[in-house]
C-alpha positions as CSV (number, residue, x, y, z in Angstrom):
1,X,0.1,15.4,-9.4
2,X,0.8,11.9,-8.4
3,X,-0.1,8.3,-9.9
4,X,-0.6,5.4,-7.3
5,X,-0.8,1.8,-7.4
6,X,-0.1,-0.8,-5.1
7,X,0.4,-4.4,-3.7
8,X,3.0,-5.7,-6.3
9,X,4.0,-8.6,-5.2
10,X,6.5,-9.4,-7.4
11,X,5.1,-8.4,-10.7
12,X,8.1,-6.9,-12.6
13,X,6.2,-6.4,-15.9
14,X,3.7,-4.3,-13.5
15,X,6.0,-2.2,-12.1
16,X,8.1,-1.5,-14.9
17,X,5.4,-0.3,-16.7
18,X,4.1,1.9,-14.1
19,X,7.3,3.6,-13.9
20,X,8.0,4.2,-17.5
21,X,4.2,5.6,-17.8
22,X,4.3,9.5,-17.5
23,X,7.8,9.7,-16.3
24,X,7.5,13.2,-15.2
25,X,5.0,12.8,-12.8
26,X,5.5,11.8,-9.3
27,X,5.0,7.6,-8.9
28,X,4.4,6.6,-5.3
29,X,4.0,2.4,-4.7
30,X,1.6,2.0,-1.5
31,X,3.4,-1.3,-0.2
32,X,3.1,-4.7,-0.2
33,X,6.4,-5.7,-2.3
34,X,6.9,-8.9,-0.3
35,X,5.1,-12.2,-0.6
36,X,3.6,-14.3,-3.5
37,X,2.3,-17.2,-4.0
38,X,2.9,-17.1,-8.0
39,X,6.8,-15.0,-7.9
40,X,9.7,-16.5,-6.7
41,X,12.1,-14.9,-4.2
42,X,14.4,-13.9,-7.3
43,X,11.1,-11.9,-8.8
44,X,10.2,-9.9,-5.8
45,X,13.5,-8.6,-4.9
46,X,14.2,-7.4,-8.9
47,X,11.0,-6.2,-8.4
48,X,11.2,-3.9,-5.1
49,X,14.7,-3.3,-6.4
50,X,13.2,-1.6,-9.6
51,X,10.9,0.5,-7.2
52,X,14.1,1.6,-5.3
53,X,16.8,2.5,-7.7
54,X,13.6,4.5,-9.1
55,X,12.0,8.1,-8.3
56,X,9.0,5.7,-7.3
57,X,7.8,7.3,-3.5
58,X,7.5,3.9,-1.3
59,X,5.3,3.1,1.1
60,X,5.4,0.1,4.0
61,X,2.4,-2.4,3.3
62,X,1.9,-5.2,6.2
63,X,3.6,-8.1,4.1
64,X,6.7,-6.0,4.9
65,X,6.4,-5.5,8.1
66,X,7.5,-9.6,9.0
67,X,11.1,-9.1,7.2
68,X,12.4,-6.7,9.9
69,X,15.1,-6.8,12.2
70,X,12.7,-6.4,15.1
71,X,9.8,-8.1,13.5
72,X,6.9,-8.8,16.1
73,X,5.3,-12.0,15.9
74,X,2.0,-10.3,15.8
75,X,2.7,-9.6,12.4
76,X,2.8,-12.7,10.3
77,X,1.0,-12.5,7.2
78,X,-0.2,-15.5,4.5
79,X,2.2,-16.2,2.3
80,X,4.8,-15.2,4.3
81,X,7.8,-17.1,3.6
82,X,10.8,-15.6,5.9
83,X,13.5,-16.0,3.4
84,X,17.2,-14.9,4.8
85,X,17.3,-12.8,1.3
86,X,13.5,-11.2,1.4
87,X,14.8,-10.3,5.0
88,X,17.7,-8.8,3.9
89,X,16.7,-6.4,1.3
90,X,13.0,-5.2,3.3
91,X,15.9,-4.3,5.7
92,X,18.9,-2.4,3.5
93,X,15.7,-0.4,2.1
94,X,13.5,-0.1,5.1
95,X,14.6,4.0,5.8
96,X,13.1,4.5,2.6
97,X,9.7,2.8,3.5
98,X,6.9,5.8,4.3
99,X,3.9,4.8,7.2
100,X,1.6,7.5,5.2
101,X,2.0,10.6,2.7
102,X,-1.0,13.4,1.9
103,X,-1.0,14.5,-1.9
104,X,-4.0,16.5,-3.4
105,X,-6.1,16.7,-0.2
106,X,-5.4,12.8,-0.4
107,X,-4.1,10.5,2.8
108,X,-2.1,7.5,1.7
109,X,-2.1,4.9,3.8
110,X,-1.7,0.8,2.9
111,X,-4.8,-0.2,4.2
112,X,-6.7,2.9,5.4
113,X,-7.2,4.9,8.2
114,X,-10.5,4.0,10.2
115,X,-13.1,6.3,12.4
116,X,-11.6,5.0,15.3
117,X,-7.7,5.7,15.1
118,X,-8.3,8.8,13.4
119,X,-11.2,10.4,15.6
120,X,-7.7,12.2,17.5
121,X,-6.8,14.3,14.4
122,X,-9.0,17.4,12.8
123,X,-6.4,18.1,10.2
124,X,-5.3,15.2,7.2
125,X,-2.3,16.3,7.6
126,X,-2.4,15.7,11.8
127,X,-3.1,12.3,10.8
128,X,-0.2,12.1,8.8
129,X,2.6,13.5,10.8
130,X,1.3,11.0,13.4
131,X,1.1,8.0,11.2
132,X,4.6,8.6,10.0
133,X,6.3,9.6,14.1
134,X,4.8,6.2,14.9
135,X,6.0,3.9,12.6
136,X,9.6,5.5,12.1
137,X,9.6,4.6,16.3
138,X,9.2,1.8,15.7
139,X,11.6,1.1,13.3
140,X,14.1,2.5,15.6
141,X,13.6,0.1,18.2
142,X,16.6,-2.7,18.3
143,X,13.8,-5.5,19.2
144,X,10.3,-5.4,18.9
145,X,8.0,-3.6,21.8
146,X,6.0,-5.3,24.1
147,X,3.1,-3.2,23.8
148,X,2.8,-2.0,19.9
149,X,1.4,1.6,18.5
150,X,-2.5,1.3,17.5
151,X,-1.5,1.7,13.6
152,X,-0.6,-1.7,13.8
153,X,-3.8,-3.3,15.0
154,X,-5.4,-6.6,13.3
155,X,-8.6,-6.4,13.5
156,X,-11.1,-9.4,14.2
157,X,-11.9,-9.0,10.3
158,X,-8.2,-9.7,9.1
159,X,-8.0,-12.8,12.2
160,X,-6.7,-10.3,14.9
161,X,-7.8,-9.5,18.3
162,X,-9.2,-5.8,17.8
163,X,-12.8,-4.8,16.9
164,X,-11.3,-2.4,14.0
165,X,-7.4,-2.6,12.4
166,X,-5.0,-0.4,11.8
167,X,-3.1,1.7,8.7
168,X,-1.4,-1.6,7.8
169,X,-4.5,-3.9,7.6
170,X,-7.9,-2.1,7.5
171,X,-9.7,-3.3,4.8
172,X,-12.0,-0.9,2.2
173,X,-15.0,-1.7,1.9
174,X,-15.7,-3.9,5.0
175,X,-14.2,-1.9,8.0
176,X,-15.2,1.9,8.8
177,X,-13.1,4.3,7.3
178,X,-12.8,8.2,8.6
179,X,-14.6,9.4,6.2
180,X,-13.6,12.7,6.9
181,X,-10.4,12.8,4.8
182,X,-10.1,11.4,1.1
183,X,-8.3,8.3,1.0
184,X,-6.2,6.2,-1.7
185,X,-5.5,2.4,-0.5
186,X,-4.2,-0.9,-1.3
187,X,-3.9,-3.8,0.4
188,X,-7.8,-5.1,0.1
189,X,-7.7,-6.6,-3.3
190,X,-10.3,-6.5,-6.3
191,X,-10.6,-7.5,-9.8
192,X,-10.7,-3.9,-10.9
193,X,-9.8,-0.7,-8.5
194,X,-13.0,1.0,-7.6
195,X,-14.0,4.3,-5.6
196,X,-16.3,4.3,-2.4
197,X,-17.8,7.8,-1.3
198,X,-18.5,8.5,2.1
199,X,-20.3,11.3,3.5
200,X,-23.0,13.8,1.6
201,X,-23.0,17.0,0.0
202,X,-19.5,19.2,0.5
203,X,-18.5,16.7,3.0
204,X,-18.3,13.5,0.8
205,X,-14.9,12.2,0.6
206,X,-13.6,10.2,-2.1
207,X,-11.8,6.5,-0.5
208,X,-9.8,4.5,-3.8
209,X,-8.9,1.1,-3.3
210,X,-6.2,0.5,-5.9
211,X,-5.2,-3.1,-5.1
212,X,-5.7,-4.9,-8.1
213,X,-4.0,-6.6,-10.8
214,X,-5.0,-4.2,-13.5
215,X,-2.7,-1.8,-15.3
216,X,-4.3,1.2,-13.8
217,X,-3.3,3.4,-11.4
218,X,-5.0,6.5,-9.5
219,X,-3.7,10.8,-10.5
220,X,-4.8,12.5,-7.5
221,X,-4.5,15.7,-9.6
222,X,-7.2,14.7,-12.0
223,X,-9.2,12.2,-9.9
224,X,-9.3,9.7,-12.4
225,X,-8.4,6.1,-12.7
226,X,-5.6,5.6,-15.7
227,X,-4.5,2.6,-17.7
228,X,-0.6,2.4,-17.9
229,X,-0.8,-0.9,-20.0
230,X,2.3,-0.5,-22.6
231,X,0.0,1.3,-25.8
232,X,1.2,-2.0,-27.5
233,X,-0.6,-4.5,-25.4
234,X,-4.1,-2.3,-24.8
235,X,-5.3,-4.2,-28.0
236,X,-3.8,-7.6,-27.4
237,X,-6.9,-8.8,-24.9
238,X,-4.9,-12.0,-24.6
239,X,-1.3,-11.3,-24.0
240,X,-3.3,-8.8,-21.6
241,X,-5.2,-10.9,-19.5
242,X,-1.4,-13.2,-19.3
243,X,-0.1,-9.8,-17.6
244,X,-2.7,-9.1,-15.4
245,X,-3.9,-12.6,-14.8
246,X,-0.4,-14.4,-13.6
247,X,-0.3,-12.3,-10.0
């Protein structure tokens, strides 16, 4: 079993909460730490700092991606704000950032995985292993590559120069996903997290998108969304809305 949220952005109330809620169970943060226009500096790095000295699993998200070392230009994201000390913690942590992770017959990815970049793989797991050799070559590289891996492809519907994007910025909902493997995703936000199915019969396949500001998160054991709220607050429509309103 494993809960999921994602896109944080330097909501510490969020992320505290998340990680307090079922403490036994494996937490795993699909990305997206850095960058806000509401949190200061100071807030996202207590934040991602949280998530760290946790047993939360962590995931890259592409608003990490511009505080490497090796940063390509290519990946500038709003809100970016290239702060010496956002740069300096995405990088002290960065071994600890995952490209993708498969729980419960589930692929986690930031953004998703599209028909195109995974038409290579038969196997979720294939997809994976290839997601994960990419990126950590990447990382590994002293300055950024001339020519970049295919996972990190904008595409035309996130301003970039490819017809479809990759793991870092394909969007749910508006860009083809390989609907061939269950998905849980951030990165394309909504007011609530909401479930697509692809596919018919034994071969539909469940895609989350779980970027939202709502206390919920996704149990890929039970398939089931779940509100983490602190029991306190679940009552409390307004101190609620204040929580998931201000990010």
């Amino acid at each position: 079993m494993s809960l999921i949220i994602s896109d944080l952005h330097g909501n510490y109330a969020k992320c505290k909460a998340f990680i307090d809620y079922k403490p036994e169970e494996e937490h795993i943060i699909l990305g997206d730490f850095m960058d806000s226009y509401p949190a200061s500096d100071a807030d996202i790095i207590v934040t991602f700092k949280l998530a760290v000295d946790s047993n939360c699993v962590l995931l890259c998200g592409n608003h990490e991606l511009p505080y490497l070392s090796n940063a390509h230009a290519y990946f500038r994201c709003s809100g970016n704000r290239y702060s010496p000390e956002l740069f300096h913690v995405v990088n002290l942590y960065k071994d600890l950032l995952h490209g993708s992770l498969v729980r419960d017959n589930y692929l986690l990815v930031h953004g998703g995985l599209s028909r195109k970049h995974g038409k290579p793989f038969k196997t979720i797991e294939d997809a994976s292993a290839w997601i994960n050799a990419e990126f950590a070559w990447y990382l590994a590289q002293p300055i950024a590559p001339e020519s970049l891996s295919s996972i990190f492809d904008i595409g035309s519907i996130r301003g970039g120069h490819q017809d479809v994007s990759g793991i870092f910025w394909c969007s749910i909902g508006y860009e083809k996903m390989d609907n061939r493997f269950n998905q849980v995703v951030g990165h394309t936000p909504r007011s609530e997290p909401f479930v697509l199915f692809e596919g018919k019969g034994k071969n539909k396949k469940k895609h989350v998108g779980i970027d939202s500001p709502k206390f919920i998160c996704y149990n890929t054991a039970t398939h089931e969304l779940e509100d983490f709220m602190l029991a306190e607050y679940r009552l409390d429509d307004q101190l609620r809305k204040i929580l998931e309103g201000q990010f």
